[in-house]
Each structure stands twice: as C-alpha cells, then as structure tokens.
C-alpha positions, -999 to 999 in steps of 0.1 A, spaced: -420 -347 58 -430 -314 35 -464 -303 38 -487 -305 12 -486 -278 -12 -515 -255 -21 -543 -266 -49 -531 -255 -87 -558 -238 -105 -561 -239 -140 -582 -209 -160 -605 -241 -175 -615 -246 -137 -600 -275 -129 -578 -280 -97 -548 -306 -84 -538 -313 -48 -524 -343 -29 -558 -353 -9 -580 -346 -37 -559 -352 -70 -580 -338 -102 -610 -320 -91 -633 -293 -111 -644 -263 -94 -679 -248 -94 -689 -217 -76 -657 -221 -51 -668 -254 -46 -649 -285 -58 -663 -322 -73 -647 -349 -76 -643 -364 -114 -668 -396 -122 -666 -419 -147 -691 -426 -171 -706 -459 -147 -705 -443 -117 -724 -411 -133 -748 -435 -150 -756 -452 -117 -765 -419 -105 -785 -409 -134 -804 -434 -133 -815 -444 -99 -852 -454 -91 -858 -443 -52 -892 -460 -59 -879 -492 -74 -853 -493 -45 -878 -503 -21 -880 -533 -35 -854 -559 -38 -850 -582 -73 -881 -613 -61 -899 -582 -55 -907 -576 -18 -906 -548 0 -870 -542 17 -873 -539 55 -846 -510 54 -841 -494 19 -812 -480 13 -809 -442 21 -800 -418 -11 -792 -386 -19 -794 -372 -49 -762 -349 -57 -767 -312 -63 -769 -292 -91 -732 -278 -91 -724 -315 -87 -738 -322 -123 -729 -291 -136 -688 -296 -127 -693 -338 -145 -707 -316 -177 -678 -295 -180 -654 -326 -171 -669 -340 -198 -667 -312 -223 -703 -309 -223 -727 -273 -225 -738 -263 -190 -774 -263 -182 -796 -241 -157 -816 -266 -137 -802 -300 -122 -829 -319 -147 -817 -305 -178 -781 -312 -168 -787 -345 -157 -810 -351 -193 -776 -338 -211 -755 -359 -192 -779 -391 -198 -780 -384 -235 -743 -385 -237 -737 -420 -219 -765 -437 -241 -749 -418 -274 -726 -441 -297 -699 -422 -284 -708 -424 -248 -690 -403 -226 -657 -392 -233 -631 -367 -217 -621 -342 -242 -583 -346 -250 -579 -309 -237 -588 -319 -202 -569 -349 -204 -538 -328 -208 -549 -300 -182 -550 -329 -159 -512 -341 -167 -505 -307 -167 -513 -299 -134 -502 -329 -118 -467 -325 -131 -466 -290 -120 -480 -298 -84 -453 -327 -79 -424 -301 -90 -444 -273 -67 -438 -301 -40 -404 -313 -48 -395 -273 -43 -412 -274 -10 -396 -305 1 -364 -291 -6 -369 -262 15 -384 -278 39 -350 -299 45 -331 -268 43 -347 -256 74 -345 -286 88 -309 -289 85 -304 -255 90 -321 -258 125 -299 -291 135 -269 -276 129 -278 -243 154 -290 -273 180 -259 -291 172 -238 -257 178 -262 -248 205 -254 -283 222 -217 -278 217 -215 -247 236 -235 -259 263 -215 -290 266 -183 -263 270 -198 -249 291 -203 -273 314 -173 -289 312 -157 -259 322 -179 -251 351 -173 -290 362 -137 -283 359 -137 -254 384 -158 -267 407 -133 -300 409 -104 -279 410 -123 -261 441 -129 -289 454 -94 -308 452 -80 -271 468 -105 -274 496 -87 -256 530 -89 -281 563 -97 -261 588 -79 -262 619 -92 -258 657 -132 -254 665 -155 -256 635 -173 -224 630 -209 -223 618 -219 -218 583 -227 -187 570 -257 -194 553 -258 -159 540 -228 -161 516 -247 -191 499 -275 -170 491 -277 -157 454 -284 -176 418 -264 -200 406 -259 -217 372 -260 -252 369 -249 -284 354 -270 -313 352 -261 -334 320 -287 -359 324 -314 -334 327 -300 -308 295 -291 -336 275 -320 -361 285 -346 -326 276 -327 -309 255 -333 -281 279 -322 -246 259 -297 -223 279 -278 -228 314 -300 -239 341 -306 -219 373 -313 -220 410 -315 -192 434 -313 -198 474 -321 -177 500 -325 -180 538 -357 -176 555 -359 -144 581 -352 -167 613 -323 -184 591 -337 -216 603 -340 -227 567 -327 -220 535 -351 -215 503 -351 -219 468 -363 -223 432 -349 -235 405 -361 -238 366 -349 -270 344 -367 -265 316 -390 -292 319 -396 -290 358 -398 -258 378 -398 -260 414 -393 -248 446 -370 -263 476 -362 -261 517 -338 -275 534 -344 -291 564 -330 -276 598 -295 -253 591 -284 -263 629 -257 -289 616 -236 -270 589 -201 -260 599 -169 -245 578 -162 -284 581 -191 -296 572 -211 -278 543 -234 -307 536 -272 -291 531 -299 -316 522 -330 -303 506 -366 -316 497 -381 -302 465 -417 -298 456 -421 -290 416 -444 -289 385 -437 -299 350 -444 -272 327 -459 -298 296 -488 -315 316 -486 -288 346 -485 -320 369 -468 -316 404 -447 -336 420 -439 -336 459 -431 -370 473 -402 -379 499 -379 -389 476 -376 -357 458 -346 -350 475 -310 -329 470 -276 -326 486 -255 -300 481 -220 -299 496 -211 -258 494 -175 -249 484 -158 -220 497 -156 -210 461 -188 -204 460 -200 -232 442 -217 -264 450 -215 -303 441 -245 -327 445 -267 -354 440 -308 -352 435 -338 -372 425 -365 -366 402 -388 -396 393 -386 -386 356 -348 -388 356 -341 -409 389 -308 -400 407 -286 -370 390 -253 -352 395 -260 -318 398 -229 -286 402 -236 -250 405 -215 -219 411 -230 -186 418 -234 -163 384 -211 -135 389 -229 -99 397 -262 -122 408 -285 -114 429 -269 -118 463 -294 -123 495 -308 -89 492 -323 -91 455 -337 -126 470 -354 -118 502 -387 -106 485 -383 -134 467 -385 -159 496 -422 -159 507 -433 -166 472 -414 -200 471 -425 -207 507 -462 -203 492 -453 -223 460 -437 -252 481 -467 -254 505 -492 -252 480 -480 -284 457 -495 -310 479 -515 -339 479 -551 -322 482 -545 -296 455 -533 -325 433 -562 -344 435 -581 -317 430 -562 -304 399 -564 -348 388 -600 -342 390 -600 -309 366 -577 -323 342 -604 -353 332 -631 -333 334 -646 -332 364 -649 -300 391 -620 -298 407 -627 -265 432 -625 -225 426 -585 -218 419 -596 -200 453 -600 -234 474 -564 -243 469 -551 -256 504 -515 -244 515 -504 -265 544 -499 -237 576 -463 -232 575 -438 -207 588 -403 -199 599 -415 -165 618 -445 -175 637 -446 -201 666 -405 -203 654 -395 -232 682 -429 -252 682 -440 -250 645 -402 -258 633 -405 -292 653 -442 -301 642 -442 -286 608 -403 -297 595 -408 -330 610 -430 -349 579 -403 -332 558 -371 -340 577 -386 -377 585 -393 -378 548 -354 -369 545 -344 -397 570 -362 -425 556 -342 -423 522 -306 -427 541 -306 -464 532 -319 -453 494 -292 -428 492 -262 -454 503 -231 -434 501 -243 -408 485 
C-alpha cells in the first residue's frame, strides 16, 4: 500500500492530509476544524457549575476540563472567517458573539472551496504516489523473479554434474585406500532448494571445510542466509576411496533473532565425489530433513587459505551451547544474562591430550550422531 503523502498547504493557512483531513495552521501548529456546537460547548462551559450535577448535588468526581489554548481559538476564528484577536478572552467573546448572531456561525464560501481544493489535489498527489509505488514494486519482482530464475539454473546445472559424477563413479579394485581428507578441503557452492526457495536466500550458498592439524576431524562453516553455522565431523578413521561417507554435527545461529541452535539432531552426510563435489542429506529444525549438493568453487581457497580459518570455527562450534544459550535467553527478555566475557566454551581440542580427549570429548557428539541411525532410516 502507498504511503501517505505529505500535508498540502494552502497560502490561506489551511492544510490537508490523510490522518488529519482539513486542518488550519497557527504558529506551525495545526487545529482541527469545530463546528459551531462543538465550539459553543466549549465557549460556554461553567467549571463551577460542573461540580454539580442537574438535582443539584455535589458530584463525587467532576469531570476534568481543559480549557483549549489561545492558538486553538485563534485557528476556529479564521475557519470561520472571523478577525483575529490578541488574548484567548477576546477571541473566545468574538467567537461567542458569532454563534448567538442571527447568522450564527458560518464557513465562508472561500474556505469551503480551499477545502475541496485541497482535498482533490491531495487524492491526485496520492493516486501519483500509488502509482509509483507499484512501479517499484513491480519493478523489484521482476529482478527477484529474474534473480530466482538464474538461481534455479544454476542449480540445476550444478545438480546435473554432480549426478553425472556420480552415475561415472570409478569402482575401485584391490585394497581400499584411505581418504585423503586434504583434497576435500576448500569452499564449495551449494544447492539446497528447500532452504533458497523456502528463504528466498539471495546468491549461491557456501560452505568451506578444512581438516583439523591432527586430521582427526574435518571443520567447517557454512552461511545459508538465514542460518550461519559452524560443523565437525565425527572421527575421519572410517573413510576410504570406497567409502566417502562423512557425517557431520552442526552447531548454528540464525541471523533474525540471533538464536542458536545445537541439538543432536542437527546433523549432515556428505558422500564426497571424486569430482570434487558432494551429495547429501541434513537437518535443521526450521526446515526438517534437506537434500543438500556442493562442488568446490573453482580457484577457491584450497586447505591452505582455510587453515587459519579452522580454530575460529572450532571456538564458534564450542561456544553455541546450552549454558551460553540460557544465558543469552535470559538477556533477550530482559534480564542479566553475564559479561559477553563469561561465555563458556566447552574444553575442546584436536592437538592437546589428542588420544584421550578425542574419546571423552567426541563421544557426546558421535553418541549424539548414533542415536539418530533409526531417525535417519536409509538415509
């Protein structure tokens, strides 16, 4: 819907808008128009004789009044094609006079048509406005709708790689050798339809990897638009040229509300092709189960433009748990939640105490991972 236009202005003081309608101004001020038994009301009320009510007994609780000002009275005398006065008194006297005259009080013919006047030219100011309102409006769908349409090819041609890679997939013959976690490294784009469409997220969406320093685990982050997040996988013991299955948990905030999310069933599993590209499944509680492709952007990053990168997303995973949510919970609704100094990060690494911390630390995560088998199914 067009916004309201602007107040006209005529040069007889007199203004027209949508909230007020016809208004007259006085000293930058505007007053609304009465009519004559409204104004009389005013002109002649009794604070005394309001006290008492018609039998004649003192009200309990008289009714409150305030007298209008003297730019008040002042804008009703020129409404009313009256001469202007210099004290409230006098004006309300002239004004008084008027009413009780034969005539009574009339609005002169020349304000009559100043008010027409101005109301026809304030619809036609917002007709124009309407229209160009629409304009935009239609202007801006159809560079979404174009927008859309070259995501969607896009997409469709990224999905149609990714299949052909994946129908062209080598079997290997003899011993299966381990995965080189290395070559997955680097950014990817990404399809997700049901998260680009469901958002209307703007641009291709993107998720880097990286393994840790041990290569015990491999790292990411990833930005949908509406959700930006970091990942690990759980142990990288099990991947083979045979078998390039990775599953991840995620740990994310949306970027509206700033609420994280980090529950066991925020889970991913990428199967890696040797084309350097990946097909998958996650889960987000905002859009449940997804399909989800990637294939790394050409001239990207590679593992060394990630590596600095890593420990950063290691601190952003650990720090989105359940303690600094409630404690961000009790911010957001008013309370104290903590100095942004308390924040707790859960004592996690892949360098120190590598054998014993990777057991006891990746075991709520991997047991997280486990328990959604039977939610998974095939998948």
């Amino acid at each position: 819907m067009a916004s309201n236009a602007n107040p006209l202005v005529s040069p007889l003081h007199f203004s027209y808008d949508r909230r007020n309608g016809f208004h007259i101004q006085d000293r930058h001020e505007v007053y609304k128009k009465c009519d004559p038994e409204e104004l009389h009301a005013l002109l002649i009320y009794d604070e005394e004789a309001a006290k008492y009510t018609k039998k004649g007994k003192l009200r309990k609780n008289p009714p409150r009044h305030t007298d209008p000002t003297h730019h008040f009275y002042s804008a009703q005398l020129t409404y009313y094609g009256l001469p202007s006065s210099t004290s409230k008194q006098a004006a309300k006297a002239v004004l008084l006079e008027a009413y009780e005259s034969k005539e009574g009080l009339i609005v002169p013919p020349h304000v009559l048509h100043c008010e027409e006047k101005l109301r026809v030219q304030y619809q036609a100011k917002e007709a124009r406005l309407r229209e160009e309102e629409n304009e935009r409006w239609r202007k801006q769908c159809e560079q979404e709708e174009k927008q859309r349409v070259k995501r969607k090819r896009q997409e469709d041609d990224l999905v149609a790689e990714i299949e052909e890679a994946t129908a062209s997939k080598k079997q290997h013959k003899g011993e299966p050798k381990p995965l080189d976690i290395y070559k997955l490294a680097g950014s990817y784009i990404i399809v997700a339809p049901k998260v680009s469409e469901g958002w209307d997220c703007e641009g291709p969406l993107q998720l880097k990897l990286a393994p840790s320093s041990t290569a015990k685990h491999l790292w990411g982050t990833f930005n949908f638009g509406v959700c930006e997040s970091k990942m690990r996988s759980q142990s990288l013991d099990t991947p083979t040229e045979t078998n390039r299955t990775i599953r991840f948990h995620w740990r994310g905030r949306e970027t509206g509300e700033g609420e994280s999310t980090f529950g066991p069933k925020n889970i991913a599993k990428f199967e890696f092709l040797p084309s350097g590209s990946f097909k998958g499944r996650m889960y987000w509680d905002c859009a449940r189960k997804f399909d989800i492709k990637g294939k790394l952007a050409e001239g990207g990053d590679g593992v060394g433009g990630l590596e600095g990168g890593v420990e950063n997303w290691k601190k952003g995973y650990w720090r989105l748990n359940e303690a600094n949510y409630d404690r961000e919970c009790a911010s957001r609704w008013g309370g104290w939640g903590g100095d942004s100094d308390d924040d707790e990060v859960e004592e996690n690494s892949d360098t120190e105490r590598e054998d014993e911390e990777d057991e006891d630390v990746g075991r709520e995560g991997e047991e997280d991972l486990d328990s959604e088998r039977e939610f998974w199914g095939d998948f």
